[in-house]
VMD Tcl script that builds the backbone (N, CA, C; Angstrom):
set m [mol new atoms 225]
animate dup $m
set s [atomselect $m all]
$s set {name element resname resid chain x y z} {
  {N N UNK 1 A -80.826 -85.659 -59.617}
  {CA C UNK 1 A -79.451 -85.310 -59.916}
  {C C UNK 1 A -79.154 -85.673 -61.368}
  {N N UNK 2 A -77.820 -85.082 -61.781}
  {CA C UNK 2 A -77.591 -85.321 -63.020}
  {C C UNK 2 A -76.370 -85.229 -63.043}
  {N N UNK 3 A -75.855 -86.293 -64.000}
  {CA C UNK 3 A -74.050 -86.563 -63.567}
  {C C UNK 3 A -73.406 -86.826 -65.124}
  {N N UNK 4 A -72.221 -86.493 -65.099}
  {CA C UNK 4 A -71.508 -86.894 -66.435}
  {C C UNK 4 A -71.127 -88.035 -66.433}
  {N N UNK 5 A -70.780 -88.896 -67.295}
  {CA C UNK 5 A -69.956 -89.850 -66.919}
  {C C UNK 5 A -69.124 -90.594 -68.198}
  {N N UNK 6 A -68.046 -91.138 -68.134}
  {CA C UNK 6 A -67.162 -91.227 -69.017}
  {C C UNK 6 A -67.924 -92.512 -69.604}
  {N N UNK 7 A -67.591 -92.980 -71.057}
  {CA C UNK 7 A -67.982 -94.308 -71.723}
  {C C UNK 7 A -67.505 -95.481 -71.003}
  {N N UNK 8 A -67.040 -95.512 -69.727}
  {CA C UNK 8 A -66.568 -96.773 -68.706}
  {C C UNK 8 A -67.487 -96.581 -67.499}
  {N N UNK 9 A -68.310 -95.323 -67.325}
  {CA C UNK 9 A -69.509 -95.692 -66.283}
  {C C UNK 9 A -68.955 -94.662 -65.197}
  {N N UNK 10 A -67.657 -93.710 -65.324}
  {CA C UNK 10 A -67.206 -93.250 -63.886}
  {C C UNK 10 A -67.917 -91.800 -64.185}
  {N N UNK 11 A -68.356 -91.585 -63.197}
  {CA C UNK 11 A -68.972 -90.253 -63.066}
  {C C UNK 11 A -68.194 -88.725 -62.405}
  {N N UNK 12 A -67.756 -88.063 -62.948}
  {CA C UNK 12 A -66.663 -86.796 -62.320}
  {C C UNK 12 A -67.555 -85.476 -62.397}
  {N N UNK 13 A -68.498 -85.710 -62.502}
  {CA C UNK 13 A -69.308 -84.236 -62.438}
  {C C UNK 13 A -70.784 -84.464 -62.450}
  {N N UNK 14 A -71.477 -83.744 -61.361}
  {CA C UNK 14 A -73.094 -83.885 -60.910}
  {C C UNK 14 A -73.411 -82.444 -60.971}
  {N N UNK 15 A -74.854 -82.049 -60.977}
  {CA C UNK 15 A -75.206 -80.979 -60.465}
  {C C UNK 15 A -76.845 -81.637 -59.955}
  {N N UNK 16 A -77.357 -80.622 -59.318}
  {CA C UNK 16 A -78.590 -81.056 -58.727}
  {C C UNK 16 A -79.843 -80.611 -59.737}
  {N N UNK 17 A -80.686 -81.377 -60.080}
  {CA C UNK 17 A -81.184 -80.800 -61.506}
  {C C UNK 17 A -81.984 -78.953 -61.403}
  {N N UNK 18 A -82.261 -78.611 -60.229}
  {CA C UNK 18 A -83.160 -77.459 -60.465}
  {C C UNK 18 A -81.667 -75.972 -60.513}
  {N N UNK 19 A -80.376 -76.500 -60.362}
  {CA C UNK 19 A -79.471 -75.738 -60.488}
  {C C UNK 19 A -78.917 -75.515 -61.674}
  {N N UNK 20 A -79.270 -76.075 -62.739}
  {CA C UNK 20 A -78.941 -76.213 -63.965}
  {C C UNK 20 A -78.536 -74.929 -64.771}
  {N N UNK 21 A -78.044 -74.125 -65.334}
  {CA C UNK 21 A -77.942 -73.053 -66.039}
  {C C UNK 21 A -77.111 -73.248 -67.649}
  {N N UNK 22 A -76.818 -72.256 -68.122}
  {CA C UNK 22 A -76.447 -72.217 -69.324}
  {C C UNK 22 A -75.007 -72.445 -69.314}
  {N N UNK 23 A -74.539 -72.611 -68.057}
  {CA C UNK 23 A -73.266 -72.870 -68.235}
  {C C UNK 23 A -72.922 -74.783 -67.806}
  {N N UNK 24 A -73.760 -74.930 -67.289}
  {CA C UNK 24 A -74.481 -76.470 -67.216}
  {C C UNK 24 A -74.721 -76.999 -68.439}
  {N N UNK 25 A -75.228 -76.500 -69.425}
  {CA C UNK 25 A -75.641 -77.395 -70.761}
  {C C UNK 25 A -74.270 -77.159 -71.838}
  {N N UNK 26 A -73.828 -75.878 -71.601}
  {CA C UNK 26 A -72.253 -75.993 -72.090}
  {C C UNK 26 A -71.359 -77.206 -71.845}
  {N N UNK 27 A -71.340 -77.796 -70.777}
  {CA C UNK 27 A -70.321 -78.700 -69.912}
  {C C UNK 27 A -70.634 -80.074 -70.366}
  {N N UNK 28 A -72.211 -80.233 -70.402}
  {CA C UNK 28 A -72.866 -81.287 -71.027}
  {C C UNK 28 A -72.205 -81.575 -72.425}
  {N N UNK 29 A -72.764 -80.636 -73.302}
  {CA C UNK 29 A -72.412 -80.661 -74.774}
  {C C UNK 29 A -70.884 -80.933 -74.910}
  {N N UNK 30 A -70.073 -80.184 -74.087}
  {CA C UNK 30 A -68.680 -80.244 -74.229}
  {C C UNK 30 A -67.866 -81.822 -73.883}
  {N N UNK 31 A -68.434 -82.536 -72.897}
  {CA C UNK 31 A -68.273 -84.024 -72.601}
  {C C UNK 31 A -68.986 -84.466 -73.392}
  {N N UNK 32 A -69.973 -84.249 -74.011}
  {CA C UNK 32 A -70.871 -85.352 -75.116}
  {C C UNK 32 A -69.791 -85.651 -76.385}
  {N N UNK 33 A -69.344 -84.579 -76.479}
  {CA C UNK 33 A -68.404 -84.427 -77.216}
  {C C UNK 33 A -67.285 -85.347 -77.615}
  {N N UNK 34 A -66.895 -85.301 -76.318}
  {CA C UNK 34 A -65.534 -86.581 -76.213}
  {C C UNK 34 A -66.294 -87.639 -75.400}
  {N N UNK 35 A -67.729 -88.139 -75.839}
  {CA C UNK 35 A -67.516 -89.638 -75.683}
  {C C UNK 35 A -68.393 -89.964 -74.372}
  {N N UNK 36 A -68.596 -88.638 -73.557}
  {CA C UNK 36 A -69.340 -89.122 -72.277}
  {C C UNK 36 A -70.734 -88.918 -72.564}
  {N N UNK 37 A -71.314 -89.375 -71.856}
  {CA C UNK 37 A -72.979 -89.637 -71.431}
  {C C UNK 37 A -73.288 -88.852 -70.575}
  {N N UNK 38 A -74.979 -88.217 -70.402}
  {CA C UNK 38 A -75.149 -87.641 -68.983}
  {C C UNK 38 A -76.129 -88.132 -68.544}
  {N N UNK 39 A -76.614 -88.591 -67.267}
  {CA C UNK 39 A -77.217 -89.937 -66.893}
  {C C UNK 39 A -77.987 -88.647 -65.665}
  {N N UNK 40 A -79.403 -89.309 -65.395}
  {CA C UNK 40 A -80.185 -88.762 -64.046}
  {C C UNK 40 A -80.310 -89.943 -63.562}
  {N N UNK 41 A -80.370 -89.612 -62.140}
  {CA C UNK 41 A -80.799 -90.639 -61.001}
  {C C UNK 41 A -80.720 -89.980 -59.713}
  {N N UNK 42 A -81.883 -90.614 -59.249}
  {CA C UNK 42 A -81.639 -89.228 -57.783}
  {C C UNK 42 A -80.942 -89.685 -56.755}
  {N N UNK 43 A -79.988 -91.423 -57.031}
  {CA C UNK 43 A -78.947 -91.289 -56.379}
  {C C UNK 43 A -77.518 -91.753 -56.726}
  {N N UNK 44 A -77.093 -90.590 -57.788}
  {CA C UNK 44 A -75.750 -91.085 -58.027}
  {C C UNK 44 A -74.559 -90.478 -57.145}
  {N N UNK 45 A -73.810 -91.096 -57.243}
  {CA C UNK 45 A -72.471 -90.668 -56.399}
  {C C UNK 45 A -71.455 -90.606 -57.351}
  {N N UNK 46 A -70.219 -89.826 -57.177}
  {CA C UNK 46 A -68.939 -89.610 -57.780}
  {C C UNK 46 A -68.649 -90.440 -57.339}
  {N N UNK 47 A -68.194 -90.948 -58.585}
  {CA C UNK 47 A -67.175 -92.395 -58.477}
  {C C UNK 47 A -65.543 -92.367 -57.937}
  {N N UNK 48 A -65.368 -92.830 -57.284}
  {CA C UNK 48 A -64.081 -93.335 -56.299}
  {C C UNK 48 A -62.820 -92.313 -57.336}
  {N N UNK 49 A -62.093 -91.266 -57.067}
  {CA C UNK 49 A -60.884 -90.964 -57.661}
  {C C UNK 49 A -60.319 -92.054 -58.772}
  {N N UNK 50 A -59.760 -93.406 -57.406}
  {CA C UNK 50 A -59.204 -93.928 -58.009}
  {C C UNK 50 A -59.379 -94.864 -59.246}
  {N N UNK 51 A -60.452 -94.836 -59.443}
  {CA C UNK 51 A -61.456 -95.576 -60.811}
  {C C UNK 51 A -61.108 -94.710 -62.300}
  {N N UNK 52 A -60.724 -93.220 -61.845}
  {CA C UNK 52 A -60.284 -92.288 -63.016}
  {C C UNK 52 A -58.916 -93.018 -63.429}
  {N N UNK 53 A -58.426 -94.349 -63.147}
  {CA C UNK 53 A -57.283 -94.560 -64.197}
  {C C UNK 53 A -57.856 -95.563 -65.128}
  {N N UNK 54 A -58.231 -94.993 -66.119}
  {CA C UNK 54 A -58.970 -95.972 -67.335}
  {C C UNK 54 A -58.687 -95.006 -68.421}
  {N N UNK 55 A -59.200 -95.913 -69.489}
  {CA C UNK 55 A -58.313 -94.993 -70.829}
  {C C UNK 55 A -59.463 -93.979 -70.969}
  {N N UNK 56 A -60.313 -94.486 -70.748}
  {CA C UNK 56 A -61.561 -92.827 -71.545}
  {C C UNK 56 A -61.377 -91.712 -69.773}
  {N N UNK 57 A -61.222 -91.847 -69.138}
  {CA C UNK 57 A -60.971 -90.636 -68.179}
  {C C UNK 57 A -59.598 -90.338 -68.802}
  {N N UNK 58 A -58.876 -90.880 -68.802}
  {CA C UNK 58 A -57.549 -90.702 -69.252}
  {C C UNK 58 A -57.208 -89.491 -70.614}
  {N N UNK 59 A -58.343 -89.963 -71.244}
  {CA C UNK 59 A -58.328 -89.270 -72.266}
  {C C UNK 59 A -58.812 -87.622 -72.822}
  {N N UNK 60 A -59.506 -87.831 -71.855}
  {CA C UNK 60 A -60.717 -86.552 -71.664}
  {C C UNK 60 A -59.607 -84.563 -71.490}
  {N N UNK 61 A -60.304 -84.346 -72.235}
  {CA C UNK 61 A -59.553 -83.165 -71.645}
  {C C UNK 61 A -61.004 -82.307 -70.925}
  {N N UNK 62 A -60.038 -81.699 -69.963}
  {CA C UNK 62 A -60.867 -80.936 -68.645}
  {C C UNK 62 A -60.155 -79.255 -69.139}
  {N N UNK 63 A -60.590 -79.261 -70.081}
  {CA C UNK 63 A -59.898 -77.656 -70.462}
  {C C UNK 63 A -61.544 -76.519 -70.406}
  {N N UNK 64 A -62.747 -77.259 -69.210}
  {CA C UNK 64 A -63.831 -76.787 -69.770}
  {C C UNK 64 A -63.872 -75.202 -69.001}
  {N N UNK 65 A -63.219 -75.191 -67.657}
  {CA C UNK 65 A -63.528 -73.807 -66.702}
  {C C UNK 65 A -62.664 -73.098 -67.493}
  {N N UNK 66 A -61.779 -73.429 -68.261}
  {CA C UNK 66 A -60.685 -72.114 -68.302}
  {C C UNK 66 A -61.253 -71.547 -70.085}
  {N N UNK 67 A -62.303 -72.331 -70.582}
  {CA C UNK 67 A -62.715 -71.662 -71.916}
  {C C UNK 67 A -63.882 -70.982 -71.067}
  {N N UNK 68 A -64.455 -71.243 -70.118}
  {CA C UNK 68 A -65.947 -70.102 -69.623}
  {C C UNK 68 A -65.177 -68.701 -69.728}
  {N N UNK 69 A -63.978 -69.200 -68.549}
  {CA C UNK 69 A -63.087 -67.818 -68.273}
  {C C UNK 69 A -62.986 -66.898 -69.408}
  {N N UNK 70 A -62.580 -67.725 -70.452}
  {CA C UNK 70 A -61.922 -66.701 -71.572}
  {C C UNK 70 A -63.512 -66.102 -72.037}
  {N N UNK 71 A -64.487 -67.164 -72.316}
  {CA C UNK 71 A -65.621 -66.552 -72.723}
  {C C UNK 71 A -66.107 -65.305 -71.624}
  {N N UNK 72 A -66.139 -65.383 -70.613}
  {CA C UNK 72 A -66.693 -64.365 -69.315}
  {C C UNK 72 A -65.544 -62.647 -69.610}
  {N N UNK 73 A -63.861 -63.128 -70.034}
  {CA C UNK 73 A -63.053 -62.112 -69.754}
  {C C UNK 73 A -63.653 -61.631 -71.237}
  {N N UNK 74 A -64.035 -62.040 -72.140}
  {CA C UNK 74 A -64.119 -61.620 -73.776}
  {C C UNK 74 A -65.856 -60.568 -73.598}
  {N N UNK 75 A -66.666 -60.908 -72.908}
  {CA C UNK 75 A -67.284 -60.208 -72.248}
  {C C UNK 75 A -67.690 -58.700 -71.743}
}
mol reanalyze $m
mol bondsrecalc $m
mol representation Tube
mol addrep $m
């Protein structure tokens, strides 16, 4: 597996590694971006909701599905 995870350790996004695609390494790059890490281990888990109140989740913008969209409608 392979998981994102914010600079405080919480993880909000996995995929399973042989599912990986180009829209997978987009998502990567785009959280590397603001600060997160992407970590393998073949057993991570999403971290508890409630652990997302910390300042680097806090901070993050999740604007990543609605730029594919525009990229897919521009298409």
């Amino acid at each position: 597996m392979t998981g994102i995870q914010c600079k405080n350790g919480h993880i909000f996004s996995m995929i399973v590694d042989h599912a990986k695609d180009a829209e997978w390494k987009l998502q990567e790059s785009y959280y590397k971006a603001q600060g997160c890490e992407v970590v393998m281990d073949d057993n991570l888990r999403f971290s508890n909701p409630n652990d997302y109140v910390c300042s680097h989740c806090n901070s993050l913008e999740h604007e990543f599905e609605n730029l594919i969209e525009e990229i897919k409608e521009q298409c």
